[in-house]
N, C-alpha and C positions, 0 to 999 in steps of 0.2 A: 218167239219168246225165248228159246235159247239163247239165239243169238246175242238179245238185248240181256241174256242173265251173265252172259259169258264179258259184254263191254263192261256190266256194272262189276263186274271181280276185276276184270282186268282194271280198271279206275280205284279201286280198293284195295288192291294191290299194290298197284303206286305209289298212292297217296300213303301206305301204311310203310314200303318202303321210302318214301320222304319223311315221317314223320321219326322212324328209327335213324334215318343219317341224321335228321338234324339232331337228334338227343344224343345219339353218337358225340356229332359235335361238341355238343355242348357239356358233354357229361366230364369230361379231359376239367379236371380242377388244376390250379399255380400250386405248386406245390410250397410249403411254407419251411420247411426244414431247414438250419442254421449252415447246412452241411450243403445241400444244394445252392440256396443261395452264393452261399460263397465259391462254388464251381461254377454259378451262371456269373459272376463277377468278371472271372477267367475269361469265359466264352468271350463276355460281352467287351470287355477291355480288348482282346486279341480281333474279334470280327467287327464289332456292329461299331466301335467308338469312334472311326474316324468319319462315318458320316452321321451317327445319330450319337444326341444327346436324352435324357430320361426327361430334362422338365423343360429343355427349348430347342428349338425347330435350328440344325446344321443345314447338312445339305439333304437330308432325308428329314423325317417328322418326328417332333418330340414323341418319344413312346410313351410314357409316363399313360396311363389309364387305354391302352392301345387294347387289352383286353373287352376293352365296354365297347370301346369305337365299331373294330371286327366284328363281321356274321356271327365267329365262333373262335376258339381255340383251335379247333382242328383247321378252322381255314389257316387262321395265322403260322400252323405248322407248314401246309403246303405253301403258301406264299413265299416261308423264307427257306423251305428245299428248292423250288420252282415258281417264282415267281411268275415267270413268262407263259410258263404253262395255264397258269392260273389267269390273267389278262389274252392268253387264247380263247381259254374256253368262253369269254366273255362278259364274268363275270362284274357285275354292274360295280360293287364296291370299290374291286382291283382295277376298272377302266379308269374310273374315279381319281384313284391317283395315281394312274399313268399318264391323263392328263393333265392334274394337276401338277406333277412335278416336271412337264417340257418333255414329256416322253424318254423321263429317262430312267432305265431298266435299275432292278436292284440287282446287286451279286448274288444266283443263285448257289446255294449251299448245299449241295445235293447231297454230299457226305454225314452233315446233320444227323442226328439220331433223335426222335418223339421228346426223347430225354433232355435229350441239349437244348431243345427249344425249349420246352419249359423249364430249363434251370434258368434260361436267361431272363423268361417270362417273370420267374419268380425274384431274382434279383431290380430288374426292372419296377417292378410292384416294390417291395422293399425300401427303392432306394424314392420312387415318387411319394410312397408314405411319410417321408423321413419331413421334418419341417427344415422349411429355408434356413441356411445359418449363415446370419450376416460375416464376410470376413475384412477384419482392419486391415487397412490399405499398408502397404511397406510406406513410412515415411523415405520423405527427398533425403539423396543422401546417407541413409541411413547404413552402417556398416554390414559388407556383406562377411561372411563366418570363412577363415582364414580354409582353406584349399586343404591345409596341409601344413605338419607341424615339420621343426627339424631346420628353418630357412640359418642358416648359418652368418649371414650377414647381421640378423639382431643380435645374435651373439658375439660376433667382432664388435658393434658399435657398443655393445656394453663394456666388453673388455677395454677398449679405446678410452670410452669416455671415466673410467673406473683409472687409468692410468693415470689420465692427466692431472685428474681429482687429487691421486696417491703425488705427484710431482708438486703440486701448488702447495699441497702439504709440509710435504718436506722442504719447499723455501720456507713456507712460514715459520716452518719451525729451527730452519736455519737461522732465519729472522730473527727469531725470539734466542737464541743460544749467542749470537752474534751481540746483538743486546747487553746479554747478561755479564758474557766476558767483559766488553767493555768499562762495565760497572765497576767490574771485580779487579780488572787491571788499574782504573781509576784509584783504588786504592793503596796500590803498591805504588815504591817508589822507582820509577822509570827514569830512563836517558830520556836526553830531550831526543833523539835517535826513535828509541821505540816509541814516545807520544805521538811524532811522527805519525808515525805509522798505523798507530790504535785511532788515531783520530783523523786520519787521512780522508782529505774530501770527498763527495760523491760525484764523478760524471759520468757524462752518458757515453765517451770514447771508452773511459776505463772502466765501465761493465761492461760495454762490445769485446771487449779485446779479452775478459776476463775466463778464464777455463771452466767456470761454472756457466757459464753464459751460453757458452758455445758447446756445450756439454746438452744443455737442453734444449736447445735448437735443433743440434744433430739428433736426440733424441727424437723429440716431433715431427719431425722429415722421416725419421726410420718407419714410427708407427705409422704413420699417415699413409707414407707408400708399400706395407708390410698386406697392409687394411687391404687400399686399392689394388694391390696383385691375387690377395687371396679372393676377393670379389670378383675379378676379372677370371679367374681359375674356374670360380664356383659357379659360374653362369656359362662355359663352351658349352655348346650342345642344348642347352634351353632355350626352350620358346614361349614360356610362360607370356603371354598375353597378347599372343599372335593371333591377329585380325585380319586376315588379307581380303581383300575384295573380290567378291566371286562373278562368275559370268549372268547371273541371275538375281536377283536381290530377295531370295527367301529370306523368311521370317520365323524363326522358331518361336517368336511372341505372338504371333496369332495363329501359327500352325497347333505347336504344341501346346501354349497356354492359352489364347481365347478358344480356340476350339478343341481344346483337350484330347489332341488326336495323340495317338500311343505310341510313341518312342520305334516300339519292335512294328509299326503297321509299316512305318516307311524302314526303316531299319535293321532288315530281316533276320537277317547274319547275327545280330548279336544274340540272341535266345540259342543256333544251334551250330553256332559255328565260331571259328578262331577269328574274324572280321565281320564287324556291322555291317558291312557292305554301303556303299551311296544308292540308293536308289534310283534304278532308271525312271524315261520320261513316261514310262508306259503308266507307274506306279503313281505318278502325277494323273497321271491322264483318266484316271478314278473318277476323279470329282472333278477336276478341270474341263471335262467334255461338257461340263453343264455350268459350272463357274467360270465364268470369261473375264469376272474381274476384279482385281484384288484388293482389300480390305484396304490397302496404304497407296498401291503403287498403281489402282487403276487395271488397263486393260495391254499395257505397254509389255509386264514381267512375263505376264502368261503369255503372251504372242510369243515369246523365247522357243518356249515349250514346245506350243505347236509347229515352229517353223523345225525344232530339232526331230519332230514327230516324223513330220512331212518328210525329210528332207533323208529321212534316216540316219541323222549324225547326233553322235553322244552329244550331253553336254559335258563342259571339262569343265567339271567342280577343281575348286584346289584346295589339295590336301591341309589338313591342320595341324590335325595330332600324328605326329611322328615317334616311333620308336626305331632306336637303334636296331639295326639285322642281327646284331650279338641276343639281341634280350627277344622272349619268348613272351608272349602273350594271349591270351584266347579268353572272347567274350562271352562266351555261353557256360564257360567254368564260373566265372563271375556271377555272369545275370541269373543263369538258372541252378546252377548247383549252390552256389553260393547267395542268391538273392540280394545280389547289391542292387541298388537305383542308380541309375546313369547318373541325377546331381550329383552322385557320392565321387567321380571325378571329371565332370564335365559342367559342375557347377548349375546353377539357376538356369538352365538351356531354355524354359518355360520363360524367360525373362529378358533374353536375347533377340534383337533385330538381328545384329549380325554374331558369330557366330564367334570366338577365340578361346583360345587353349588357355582355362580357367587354373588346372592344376600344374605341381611341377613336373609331373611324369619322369623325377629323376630315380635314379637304384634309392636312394635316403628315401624318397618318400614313399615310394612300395615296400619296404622294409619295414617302416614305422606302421604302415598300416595294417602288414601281417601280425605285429606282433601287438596290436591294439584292438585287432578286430575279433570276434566270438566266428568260431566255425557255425553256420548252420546245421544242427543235425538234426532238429525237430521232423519228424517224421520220416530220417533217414536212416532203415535198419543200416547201412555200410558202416554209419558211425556210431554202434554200439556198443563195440568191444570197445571202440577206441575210449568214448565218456567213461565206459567202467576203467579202463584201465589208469586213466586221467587221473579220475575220480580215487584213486585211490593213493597217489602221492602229491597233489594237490587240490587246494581248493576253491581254487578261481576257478571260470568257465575256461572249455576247450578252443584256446585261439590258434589262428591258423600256423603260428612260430611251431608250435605242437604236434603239427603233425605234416612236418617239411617244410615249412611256408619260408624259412631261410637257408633251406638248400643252395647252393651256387647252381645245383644242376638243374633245378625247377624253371630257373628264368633263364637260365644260357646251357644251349646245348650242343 
């Protein structure tokens, strides 16, 4: 009788420890706060966006209602600190889709904090809430928005074509004075010597020959080739719309715009360092160990890949964007202190098969853009003194001109 009192506790005990884990589980709520959300935004952009999408299936599973799908919250915690762990222990859901996706493993995120996962849970819920919104397609053709102000060549062709306008003028108005005289000498009484002369035929030797003739000839040759040498000055050193062919034929049209994968996932360097860096083939090899074939190009581009995996040899990307060794530049001043977007000089990259140097990347056009663009200082105590003190002899916003952005020493050191 003990015995059998002692198995019935011990079965009681279990079961009451099963029944607190699972309410454990399940007790963890999404958190709804405007504030979280928008730090599970962060997370989710930086970790989860290059294989998962919220309302369609990448290379992992739409998440968009992954809280209903899941045992619980708290498993979905452990799955995305340890996945692997979670598919040891044998869990029938996580075999589930170990099988389902080819066996292939998610990025364990050990570093994760309870918190982090449900910020991103809570963004994720958010953003599946949100309804569909249709977007109009860019028409064929249609003009893309100029790189960058300052191109010095619209302004010679205005000057040019403003000359010639001002020269055509002045014959006609020679014309019209040439006339009038005429008239007015017709009235006096002339030699037959100066009749001559006031009424002397028109030919076409004797306005070749004539010093107004060749006046504005020589003129038109001067502008013309004044134009073409200042043009030819103002483009050494630019690459503006350089394409070259790479050893690979990525896609930033379906990398980064049909599957919305994030700029800084492959790109690392720019968020915390002076270069974006190229991404090695390992950095491919994410999602390529399970994608063997490509959206355009088939199963041909990704063998590249693997054979450079294998073989342990780079591939040799060639370089685009070039900056002179004089000038200074650093992209996490940019991306992260400053919060630019990479379109903001690398153009519609979401839009590109192949890949070319959208902006002029000359000294004019990083000039015009410091002294056009607003510092970020929202939520930046460093730039408080500076808005009061802004703030108090002017009344625009604090652009970057403001606070050294056309130093000589900032970009050449």
């Amino acid at each position: 009788m003990i015995r059998t009192l002692k198995n019935g506790l011990g079965r009681a005990t279990l079961l009451l420890a099963f029944v607190l884990f699972s309410a454990a589980g399940h007790s963890q709520e999404i958190p709804t706060d405007a504030a979280v959300i928008k730090e599970g935004e962060s997370l989710f952009n930086a970790n989860c966006k290059s294989c998962h999408a919220v309302k369609r299936k990448l290379v992992g599973p739409a998440l968009a209602g992954v809280e209903g799908r899941a045992p619980s919250i708290k498993w979905i915690i452990e799955w995305v600190k340890n996945p692997a762990k979670v598919i040891a222990s044998g869990d029938a859901y996580a075999v589930k889709i170990y099988e389902e996706y080819q066996k292939a493993q998610m990025t364990a995120f050990t570093g994760f904090k309870d918190d982090q996962v449900l910020a991103i849970l809570a963004y994720v819920k958010s953003e599946a809430e949100k309804p569909e919104q249709t977007v109009a397609a860019a028409q064929p053709g249609a003009a893309v928005p100029a790189a960058g102000a300052g191109i010095p060549e619209g302004y010679l062709n205005l000057i040019l074509v403003g000359m010639i306008i001002i020269l055509v003028l002045l014959v006609v108005i020679l014309g019209f004075i040439l006339t009038t005289l005429k008239k007015f000498l017709d009235q006096r009484s002339l030699t037959d010597e100066d009749k001559e002369v006031v009424h002397s035929p028109f030919t076409i030797s004797g306005t070749l020959q004539s010093p107004a003739f060749l006046f504005i000839v020589c003129f038109i040759v001067a502008a013309v080739g004044f134009k073409t040498v200042i043009d030819g000055l103002y483009t050494i050193g630019v690459q503006q719309n350089y394409e070259p062919k790479q050893p690979i034929a990525f896609s930033h049209k379906v990398h980064a715009g049909q599957y919305e994968i994030e700029c800084k996932y492959c790109h690392t360097g720019a968020a915390k360092g002076k270069s974006a860096n190229i991404p090695s083939a390992n950095v491919c090899m994410n999602c390529h160990t399970q994608i063997k074939s490509g959206t355009v190009t088939g199963e041909g581009e990704i063998a590249k890949i693997y054979a450079a995996v294998q073989n342990n040899k780079p591939i040799e990307w060639v370089r685009i964007h070039n900056l002179p060794d004089l000038a200074y530049f650093n992209h996490a001043q940019h991306v992260t202190v400053g919060n630019i977007q990479c379109q903001t000089c690398h153009g519609p990259i979401e839009q590109m098969d192949v890949v070319k140097q959208y902006s002029l990347l000359t000294m004019g056009w990083c000039i015009d853009c410091h002294r056009k663009t607003d510092v970020n200082t929202k939520g930046n105590a460093y730039y408080d003194k500076l808005v009061e003190l802004h703030g108090k002899t002017s009344k625009t916003n604090l652009k970057v001109e403001d606070i050294g952005g056309l130093e000589c020493a900032k970009c050449h050191y």
